[in-house]
PDB file of N, CA, C and O in Angstrom, chain B, residues numbered from 101:
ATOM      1  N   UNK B 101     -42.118  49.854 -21.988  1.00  0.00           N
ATOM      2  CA  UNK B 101     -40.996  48.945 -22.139  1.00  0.00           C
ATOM      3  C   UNK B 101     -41.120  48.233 -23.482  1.00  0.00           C
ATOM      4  O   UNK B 101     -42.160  47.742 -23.921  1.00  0.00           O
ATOM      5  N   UNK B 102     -39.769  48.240 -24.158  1.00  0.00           N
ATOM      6  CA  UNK B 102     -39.991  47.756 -25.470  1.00  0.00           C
ATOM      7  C   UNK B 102     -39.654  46.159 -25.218  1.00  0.00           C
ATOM      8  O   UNK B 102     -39.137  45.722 -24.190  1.00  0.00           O
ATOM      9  N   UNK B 103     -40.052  45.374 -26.367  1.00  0.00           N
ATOM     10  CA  UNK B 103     -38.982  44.043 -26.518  1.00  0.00           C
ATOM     11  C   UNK B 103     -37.464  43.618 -26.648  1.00  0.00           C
ATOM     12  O   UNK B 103     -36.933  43.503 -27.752  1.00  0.00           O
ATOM     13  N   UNK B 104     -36.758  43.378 -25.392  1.00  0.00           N
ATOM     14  CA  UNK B 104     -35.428  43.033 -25.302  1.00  0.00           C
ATOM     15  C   UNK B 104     -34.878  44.231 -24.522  1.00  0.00           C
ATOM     16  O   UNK B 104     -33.659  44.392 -24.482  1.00  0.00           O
ATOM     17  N   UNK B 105     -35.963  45.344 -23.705  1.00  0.00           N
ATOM     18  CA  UNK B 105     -35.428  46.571 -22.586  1.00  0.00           C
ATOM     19  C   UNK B 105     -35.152  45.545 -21.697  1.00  0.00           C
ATOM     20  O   UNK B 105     -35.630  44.427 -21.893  1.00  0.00           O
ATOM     21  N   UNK B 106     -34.434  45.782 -20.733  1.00  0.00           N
ATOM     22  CA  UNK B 106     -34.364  45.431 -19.290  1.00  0.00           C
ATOM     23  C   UNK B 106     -34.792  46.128 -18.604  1.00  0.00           C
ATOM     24  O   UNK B 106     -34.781  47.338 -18.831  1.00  0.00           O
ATOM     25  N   UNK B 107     -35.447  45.465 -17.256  1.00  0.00           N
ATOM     26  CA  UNK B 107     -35.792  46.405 -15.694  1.00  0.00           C
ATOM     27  C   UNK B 107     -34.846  45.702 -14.876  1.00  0.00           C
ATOM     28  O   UNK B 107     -34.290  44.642 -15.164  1.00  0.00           O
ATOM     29  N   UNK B 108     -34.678  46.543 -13.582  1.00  0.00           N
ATOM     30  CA  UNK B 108     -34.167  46.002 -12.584  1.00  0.00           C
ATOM     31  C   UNK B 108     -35.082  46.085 -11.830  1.00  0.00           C
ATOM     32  O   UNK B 108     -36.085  46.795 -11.915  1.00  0.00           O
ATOM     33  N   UNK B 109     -34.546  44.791 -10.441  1.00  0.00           N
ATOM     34  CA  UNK B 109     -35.101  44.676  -9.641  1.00  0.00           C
ATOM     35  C   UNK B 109     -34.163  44.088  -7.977  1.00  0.00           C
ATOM     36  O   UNK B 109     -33.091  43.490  -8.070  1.00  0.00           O
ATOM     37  N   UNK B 110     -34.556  44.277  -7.137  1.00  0.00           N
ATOM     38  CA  UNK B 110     -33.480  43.913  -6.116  1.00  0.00           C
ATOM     39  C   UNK B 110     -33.715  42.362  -6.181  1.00  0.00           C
ATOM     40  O   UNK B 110     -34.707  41.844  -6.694  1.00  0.00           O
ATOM     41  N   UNK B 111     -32.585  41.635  -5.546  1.00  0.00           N
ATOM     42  CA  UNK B 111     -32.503  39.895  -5.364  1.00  0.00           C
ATOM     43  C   UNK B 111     -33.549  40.213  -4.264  1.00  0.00           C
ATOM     44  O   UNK B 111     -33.747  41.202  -3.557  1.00  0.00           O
ATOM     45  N   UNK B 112     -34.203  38.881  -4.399  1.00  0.00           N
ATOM     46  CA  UNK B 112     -34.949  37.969  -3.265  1.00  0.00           C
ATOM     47  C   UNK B 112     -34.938  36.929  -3.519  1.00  0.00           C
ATOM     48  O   UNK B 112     -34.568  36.590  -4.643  1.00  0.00           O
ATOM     49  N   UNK B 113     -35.293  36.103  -2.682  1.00  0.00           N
ATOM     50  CA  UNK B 113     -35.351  34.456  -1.989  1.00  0.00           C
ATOM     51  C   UNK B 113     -36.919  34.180  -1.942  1.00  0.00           C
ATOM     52  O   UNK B 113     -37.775  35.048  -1.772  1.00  0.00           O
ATOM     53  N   UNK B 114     -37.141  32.832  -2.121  1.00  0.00           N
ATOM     54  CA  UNK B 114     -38.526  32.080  -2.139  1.00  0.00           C
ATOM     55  C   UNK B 114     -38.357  30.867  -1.583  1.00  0.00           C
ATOM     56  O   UNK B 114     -37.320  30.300  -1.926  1.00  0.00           O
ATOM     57  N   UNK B 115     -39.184  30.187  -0.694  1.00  0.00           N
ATOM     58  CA  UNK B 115     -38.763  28.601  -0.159  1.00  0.00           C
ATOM     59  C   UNK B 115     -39.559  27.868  -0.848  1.00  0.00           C
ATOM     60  O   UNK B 115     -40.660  28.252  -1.244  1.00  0.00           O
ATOM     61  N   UNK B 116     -39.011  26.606  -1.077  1.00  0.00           N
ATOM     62  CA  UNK B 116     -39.884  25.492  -1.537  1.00  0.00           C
ATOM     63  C   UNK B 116     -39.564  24.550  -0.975  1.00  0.00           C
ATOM     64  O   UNK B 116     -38.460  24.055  -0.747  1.00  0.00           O
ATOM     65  N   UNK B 117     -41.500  24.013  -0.503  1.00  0.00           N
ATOM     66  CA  UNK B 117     -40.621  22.648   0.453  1.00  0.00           C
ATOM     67  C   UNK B 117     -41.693  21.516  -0.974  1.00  0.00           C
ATOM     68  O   UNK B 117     -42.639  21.590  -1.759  1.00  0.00           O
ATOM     69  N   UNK B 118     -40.735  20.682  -0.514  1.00  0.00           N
ATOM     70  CA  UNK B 118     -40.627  19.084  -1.521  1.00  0.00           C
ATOM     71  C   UNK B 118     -42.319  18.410  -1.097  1.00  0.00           C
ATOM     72  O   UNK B 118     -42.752  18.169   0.030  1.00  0.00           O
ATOM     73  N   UNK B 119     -43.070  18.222  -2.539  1.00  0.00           N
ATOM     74  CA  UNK B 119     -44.163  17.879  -2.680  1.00  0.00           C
ATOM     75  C   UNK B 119     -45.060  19.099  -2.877  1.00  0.00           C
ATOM     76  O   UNK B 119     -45.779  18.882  -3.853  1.00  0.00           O
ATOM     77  N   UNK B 120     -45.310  20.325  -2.327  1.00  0.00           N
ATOM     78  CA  UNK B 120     -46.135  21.404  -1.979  1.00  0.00           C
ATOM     79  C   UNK B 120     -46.204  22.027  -2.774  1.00  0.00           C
ATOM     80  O   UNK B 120     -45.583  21.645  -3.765  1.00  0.00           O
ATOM     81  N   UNK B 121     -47.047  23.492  -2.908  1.00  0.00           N
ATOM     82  CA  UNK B 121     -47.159  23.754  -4.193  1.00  0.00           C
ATOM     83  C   UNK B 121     -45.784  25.174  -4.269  1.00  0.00           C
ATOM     84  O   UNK B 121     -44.725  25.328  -3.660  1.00  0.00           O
ATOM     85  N   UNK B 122     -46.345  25.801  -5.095  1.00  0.00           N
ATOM     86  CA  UNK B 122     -45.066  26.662  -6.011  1.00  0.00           C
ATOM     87  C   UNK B 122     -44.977  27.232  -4.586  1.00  0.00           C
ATOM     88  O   UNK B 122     -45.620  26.770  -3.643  1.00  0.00           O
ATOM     89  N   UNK B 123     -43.942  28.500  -4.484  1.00  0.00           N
ATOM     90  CA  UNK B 123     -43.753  29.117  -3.467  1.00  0.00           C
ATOM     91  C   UNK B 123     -44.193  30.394  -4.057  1.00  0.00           C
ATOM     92  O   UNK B 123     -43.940  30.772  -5.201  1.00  0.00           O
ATOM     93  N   UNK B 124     -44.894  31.036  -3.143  1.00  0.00           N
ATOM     94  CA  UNK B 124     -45.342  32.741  -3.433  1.00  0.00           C
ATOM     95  C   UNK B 124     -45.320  33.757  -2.300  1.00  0.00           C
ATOM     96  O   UNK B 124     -46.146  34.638  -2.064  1.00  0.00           O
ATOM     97  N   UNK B 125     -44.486  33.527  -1.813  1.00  0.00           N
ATOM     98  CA  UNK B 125     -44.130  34.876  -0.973  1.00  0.00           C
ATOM     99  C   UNK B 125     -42.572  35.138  -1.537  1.00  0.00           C
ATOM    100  O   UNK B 125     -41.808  34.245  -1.903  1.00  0.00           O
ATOM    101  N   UNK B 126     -42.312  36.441  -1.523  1.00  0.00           N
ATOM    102  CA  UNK B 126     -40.945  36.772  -1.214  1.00  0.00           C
ATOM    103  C   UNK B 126     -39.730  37.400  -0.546  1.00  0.00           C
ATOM    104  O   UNK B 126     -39.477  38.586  -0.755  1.00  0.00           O
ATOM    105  N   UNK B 127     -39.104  36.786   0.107  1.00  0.00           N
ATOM    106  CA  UNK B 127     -38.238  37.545   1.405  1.00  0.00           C
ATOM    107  C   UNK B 127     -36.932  38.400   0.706  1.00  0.00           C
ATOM    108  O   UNK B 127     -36.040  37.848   0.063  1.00  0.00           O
ATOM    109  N   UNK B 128     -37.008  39.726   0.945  1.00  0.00           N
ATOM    110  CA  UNK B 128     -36.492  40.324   1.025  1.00  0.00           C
ATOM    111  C   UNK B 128     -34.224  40.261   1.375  1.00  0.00           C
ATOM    112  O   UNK B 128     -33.230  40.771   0.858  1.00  0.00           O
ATOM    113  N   UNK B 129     -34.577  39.169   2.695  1.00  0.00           N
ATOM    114  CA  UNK B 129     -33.368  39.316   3.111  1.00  0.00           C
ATOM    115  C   UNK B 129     -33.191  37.229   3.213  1.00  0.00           C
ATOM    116  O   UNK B 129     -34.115  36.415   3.216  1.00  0.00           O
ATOM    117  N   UNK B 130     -31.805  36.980   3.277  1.00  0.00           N
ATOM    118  CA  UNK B 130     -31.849  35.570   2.928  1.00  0.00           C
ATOM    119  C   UNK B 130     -31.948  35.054   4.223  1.00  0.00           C
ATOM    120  O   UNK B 130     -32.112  33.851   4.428  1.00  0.00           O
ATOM    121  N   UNK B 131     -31.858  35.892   5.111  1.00  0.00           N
ATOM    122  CA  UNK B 131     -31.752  34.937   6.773  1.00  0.00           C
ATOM    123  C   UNK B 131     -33.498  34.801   7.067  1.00  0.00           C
ATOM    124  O   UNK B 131     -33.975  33.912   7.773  1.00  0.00           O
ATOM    125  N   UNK B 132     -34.189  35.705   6.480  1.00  0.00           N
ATOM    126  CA  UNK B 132     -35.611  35.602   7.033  1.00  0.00           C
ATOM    127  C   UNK B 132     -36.142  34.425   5.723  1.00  0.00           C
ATOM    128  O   UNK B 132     -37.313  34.045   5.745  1.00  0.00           O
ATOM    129  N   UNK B 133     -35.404  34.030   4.877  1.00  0.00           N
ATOM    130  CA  UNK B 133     -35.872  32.786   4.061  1.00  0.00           C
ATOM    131  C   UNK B 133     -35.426  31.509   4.522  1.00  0.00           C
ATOM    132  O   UNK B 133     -35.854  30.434   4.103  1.00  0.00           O
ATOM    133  N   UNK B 134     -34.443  31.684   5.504  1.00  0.00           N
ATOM    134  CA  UNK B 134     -33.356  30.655   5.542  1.00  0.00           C
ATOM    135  C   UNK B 134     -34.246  29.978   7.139  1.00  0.00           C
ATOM    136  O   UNK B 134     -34.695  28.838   7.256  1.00  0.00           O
ATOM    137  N   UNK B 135     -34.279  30.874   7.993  1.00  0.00           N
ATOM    138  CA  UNK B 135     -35.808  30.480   8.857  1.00  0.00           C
ATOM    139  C   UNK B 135     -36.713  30.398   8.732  1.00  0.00           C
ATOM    140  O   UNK B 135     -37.182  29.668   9.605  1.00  0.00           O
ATOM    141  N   UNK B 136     -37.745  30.906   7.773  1.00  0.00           N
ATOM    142  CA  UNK B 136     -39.004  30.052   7.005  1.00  0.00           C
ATOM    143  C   UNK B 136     -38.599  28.718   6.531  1.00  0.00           C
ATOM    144  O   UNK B 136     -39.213  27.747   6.973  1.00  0.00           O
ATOM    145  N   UNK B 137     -37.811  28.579   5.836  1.00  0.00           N
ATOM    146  CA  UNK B 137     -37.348  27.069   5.402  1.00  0.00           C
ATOM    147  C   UNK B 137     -37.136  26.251   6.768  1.00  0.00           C
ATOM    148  O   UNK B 137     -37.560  25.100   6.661  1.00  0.00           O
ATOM    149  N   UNK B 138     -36.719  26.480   7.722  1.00  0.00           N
ATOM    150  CA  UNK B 138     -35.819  26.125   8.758  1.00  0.00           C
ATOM    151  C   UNK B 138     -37.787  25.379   9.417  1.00  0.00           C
ATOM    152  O   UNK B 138     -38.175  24.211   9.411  1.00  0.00           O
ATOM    153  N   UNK B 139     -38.628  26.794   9.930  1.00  0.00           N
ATOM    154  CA  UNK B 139     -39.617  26.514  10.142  1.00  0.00           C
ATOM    155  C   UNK B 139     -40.409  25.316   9.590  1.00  0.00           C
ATOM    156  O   UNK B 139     -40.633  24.193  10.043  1.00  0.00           O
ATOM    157  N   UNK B 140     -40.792  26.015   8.327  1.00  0.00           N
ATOM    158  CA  UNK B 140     -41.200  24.842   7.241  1.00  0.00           C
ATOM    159  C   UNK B 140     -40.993  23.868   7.434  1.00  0.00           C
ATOM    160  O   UNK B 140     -41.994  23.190   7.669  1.00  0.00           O
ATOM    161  N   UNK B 141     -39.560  23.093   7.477  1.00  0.00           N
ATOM    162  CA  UNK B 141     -38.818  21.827   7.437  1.00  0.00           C
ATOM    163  C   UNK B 141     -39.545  20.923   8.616  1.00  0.00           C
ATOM    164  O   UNK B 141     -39.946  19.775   8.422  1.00  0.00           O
ATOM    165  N   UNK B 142     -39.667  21.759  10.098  1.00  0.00           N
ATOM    166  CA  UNK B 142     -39.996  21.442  11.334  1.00  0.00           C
ATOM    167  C   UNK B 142     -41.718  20.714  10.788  1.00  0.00           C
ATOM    168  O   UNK B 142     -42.174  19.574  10.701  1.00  0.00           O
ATOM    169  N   UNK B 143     -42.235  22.081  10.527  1.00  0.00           N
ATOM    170  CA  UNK B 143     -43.932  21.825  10.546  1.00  0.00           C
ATOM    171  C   UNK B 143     -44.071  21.143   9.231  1.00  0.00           C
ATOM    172  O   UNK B 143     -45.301  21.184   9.239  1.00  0.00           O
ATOM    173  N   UNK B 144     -43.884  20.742   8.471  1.00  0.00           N
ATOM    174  CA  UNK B 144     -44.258  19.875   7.248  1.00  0.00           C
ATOM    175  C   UNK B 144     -43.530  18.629   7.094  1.00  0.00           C
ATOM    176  O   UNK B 144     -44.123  17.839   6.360  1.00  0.00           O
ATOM    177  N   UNK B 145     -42.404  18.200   7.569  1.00  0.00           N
ATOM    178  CA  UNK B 145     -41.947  17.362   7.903  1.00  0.00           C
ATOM    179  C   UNK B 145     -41.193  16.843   6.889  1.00  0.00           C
ATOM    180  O   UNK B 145     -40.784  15.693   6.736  1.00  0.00           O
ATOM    181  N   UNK B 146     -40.996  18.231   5.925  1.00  0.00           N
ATOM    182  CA  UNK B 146     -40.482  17.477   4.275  1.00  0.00           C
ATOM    183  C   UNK B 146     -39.327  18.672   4.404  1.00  0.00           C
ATOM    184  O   UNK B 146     -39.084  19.593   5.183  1.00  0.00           O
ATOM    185  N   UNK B 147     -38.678  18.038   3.011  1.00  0.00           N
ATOM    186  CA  UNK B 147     -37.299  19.221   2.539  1.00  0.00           C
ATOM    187  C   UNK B 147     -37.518  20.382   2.326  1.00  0.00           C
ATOM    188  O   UNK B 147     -38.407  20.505   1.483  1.00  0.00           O
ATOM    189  N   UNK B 148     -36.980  21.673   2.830  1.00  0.00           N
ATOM    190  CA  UNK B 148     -37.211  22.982   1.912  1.00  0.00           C
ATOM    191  C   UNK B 148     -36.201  23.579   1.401  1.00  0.00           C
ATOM    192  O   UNK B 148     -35.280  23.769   2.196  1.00  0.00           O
ATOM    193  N   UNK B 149     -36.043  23.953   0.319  1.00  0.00           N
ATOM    194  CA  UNK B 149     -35.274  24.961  -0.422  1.00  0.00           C
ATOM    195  C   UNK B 149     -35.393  26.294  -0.252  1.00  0.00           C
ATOM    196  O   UNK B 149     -36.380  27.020  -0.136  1.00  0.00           O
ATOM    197  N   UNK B 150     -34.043  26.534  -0.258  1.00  0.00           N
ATOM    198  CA  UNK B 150     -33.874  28.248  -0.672  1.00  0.00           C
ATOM    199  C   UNK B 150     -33.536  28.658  -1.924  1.00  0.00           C
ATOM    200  O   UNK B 150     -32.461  28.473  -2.494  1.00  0.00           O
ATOM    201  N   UNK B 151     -34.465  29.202  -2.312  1.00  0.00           N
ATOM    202  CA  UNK B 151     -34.117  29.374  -3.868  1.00  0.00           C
ATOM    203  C   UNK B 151     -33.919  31.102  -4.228  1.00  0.00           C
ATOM    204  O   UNK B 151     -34.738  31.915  -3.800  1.00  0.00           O
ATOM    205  N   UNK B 152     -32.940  31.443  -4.916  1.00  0.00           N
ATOM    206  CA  UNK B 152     -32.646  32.702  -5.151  1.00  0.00           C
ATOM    207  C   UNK B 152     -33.126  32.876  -6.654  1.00  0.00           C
ATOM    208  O   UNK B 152     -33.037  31.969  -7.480  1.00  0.00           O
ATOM    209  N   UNK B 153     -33.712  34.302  -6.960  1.00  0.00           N
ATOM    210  CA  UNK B 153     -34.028  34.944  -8.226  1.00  0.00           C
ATOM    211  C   UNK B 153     -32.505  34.787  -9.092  1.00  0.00           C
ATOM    212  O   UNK B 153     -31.345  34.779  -8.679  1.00  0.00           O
ATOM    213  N   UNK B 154     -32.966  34.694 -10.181  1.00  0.00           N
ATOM    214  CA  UNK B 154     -31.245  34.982 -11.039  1.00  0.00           C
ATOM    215  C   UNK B 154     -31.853  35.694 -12.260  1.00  0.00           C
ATOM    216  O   UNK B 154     -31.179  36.655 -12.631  1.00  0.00           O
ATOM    217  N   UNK B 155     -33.038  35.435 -13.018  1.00  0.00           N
ATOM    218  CA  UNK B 155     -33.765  35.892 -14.021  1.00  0.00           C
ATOM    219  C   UNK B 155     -35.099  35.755 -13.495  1.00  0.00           C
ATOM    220  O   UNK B 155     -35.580  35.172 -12.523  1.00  0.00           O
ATOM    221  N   UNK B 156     -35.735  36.754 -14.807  1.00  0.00           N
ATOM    222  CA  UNK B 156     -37.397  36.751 -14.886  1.00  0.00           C
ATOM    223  C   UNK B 156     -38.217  37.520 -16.005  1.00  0.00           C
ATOM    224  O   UNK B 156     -37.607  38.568 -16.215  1.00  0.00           O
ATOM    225  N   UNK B 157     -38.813  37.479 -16.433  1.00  0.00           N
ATOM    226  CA  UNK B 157     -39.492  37.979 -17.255  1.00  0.00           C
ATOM    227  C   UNK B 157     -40.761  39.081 -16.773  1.00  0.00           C
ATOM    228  O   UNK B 157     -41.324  39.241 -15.691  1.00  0.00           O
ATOM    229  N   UNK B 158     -40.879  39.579 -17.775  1.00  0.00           N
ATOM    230  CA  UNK B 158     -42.207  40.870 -17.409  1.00  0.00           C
ATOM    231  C   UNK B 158     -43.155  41.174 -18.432  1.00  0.00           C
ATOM    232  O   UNK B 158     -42.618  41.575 -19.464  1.00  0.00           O
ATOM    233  N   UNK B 159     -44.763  41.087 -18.472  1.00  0.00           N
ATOM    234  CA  UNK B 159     -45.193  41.244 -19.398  1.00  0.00           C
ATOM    235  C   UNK B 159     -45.169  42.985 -19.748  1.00  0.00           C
ATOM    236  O   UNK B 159     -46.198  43.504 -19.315  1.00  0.00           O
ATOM    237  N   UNK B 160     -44.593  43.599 -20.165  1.00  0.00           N
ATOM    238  CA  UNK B 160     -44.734  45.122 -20.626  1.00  0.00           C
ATOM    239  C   UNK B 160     -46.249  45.561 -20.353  1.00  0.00           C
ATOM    240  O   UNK B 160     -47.153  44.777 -20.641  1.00  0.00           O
ATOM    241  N   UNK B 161     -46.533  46.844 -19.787  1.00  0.00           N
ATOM    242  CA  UNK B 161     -47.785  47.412 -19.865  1.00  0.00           C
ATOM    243  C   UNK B 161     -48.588  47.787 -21.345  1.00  0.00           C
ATOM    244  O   UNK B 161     -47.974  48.517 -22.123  1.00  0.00           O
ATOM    245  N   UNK B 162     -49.722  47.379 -21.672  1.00  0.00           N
ATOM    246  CA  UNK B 162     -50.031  47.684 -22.624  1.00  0.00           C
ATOM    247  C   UNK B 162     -50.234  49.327 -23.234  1.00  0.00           C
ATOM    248  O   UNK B 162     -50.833  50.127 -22.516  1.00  0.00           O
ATOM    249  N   UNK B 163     -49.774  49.710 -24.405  1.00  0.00           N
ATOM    250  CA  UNK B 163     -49.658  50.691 -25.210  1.00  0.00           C
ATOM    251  C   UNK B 163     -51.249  51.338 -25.949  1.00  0.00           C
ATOM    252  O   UNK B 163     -51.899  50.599 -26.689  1.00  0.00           O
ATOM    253  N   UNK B 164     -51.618  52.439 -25.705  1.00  0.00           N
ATOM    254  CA  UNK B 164     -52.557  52.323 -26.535  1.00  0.00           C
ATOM    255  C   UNK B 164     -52.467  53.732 -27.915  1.00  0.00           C
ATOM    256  O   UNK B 164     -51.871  54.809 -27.876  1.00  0.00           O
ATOM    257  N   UNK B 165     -53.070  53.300 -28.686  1.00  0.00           N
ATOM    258  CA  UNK B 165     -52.355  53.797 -29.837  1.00  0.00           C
ATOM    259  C   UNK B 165     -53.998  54.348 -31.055  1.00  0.00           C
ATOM    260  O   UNK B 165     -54.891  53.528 -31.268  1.00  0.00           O
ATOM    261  N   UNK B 166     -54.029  55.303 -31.457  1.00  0.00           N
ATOM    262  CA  UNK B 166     -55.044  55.668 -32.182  1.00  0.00           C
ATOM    263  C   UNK B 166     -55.158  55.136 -33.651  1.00  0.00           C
ATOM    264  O   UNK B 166     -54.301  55.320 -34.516  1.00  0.00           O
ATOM    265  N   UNK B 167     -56.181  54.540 -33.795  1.00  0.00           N
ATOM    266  CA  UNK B 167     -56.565  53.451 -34.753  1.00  0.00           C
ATOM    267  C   UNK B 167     -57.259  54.418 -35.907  1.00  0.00           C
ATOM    268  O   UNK B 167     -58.218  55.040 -35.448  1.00  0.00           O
ATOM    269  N   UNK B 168     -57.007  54.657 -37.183  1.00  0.00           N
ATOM    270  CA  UNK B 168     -57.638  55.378 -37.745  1.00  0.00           C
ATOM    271  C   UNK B 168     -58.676  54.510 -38.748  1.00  0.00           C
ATOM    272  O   UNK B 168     -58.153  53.572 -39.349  1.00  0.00           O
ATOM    273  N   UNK B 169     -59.996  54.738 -38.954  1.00  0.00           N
ATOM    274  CA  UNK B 169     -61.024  53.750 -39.817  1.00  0.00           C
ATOM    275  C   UNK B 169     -60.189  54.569 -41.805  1.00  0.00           C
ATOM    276  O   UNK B 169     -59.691  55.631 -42.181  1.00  0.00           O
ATOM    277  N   UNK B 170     -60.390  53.776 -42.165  1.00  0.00           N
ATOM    278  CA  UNK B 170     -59.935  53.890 -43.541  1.00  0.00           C
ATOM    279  C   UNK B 170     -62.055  54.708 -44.718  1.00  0.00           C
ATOM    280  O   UNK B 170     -62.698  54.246 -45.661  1.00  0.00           O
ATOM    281  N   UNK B 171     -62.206  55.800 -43.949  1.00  0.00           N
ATOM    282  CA  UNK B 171     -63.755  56.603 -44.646  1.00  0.00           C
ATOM    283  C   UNK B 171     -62.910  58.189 -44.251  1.00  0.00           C
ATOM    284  O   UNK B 171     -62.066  58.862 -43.659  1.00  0.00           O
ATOM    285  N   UNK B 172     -63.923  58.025 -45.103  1.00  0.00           N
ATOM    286  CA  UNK B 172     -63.978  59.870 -44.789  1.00  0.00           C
ATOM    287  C   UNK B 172     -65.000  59.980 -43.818  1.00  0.00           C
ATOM    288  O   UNK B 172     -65.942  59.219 -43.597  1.00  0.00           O
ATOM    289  N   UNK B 173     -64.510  61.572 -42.997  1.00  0.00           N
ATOM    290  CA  UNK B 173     -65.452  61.699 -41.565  1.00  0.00           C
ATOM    291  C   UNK B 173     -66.833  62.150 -41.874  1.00  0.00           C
ATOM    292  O   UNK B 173     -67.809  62.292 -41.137  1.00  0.00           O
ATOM    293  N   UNK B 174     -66.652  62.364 -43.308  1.00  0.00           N
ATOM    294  CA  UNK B 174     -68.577  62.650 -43.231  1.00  0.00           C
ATOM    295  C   UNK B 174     -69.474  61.285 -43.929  1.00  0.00           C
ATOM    296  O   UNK B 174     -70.619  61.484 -44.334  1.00  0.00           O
ATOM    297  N   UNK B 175     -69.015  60.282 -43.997  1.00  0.00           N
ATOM    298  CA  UNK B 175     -69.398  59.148 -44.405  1.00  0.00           C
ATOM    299  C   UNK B 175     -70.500  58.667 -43.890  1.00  0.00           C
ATOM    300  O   UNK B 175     -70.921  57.568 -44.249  1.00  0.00           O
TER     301      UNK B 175
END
């Protein structure tokens, strides 16, 4: 992947409840986020969000590339 390619990827959903840390799972479908939050809300006793992907970034796989030394090979 060069600089400024695009990938695709399908939408997903992530919950965040208020105070806690980042969210790192990701649901697939919005009703199974929308009841984790729902859950969440119950057992933590704080706000949760449903938050949808819209962008993201990707670090490209690294390239490897043959480096030539500046001698001659019988040096």
């Amino acid at each position: 992947m060069k600089l400024g390619e695009y990938i695709s990827t399908p939408v997903f959903w992530m919950v965040y409840v208020e105070g806690r840390t980042s969210p790192s799972r990701k649901w697939e479908k919005r009703e199974e986020a929308e009841a984790e939050a729902m859950r969440l809300t119950i057992k933590e006793g704080r706000d949760a969000y449903i938050l949808e992907a819209v962008q993201g970034y990707a670090i490209p796989e690294p390239q490897t590339i043959k480096i030539f030394i500046d001698k001659e090979p019988w040096e």
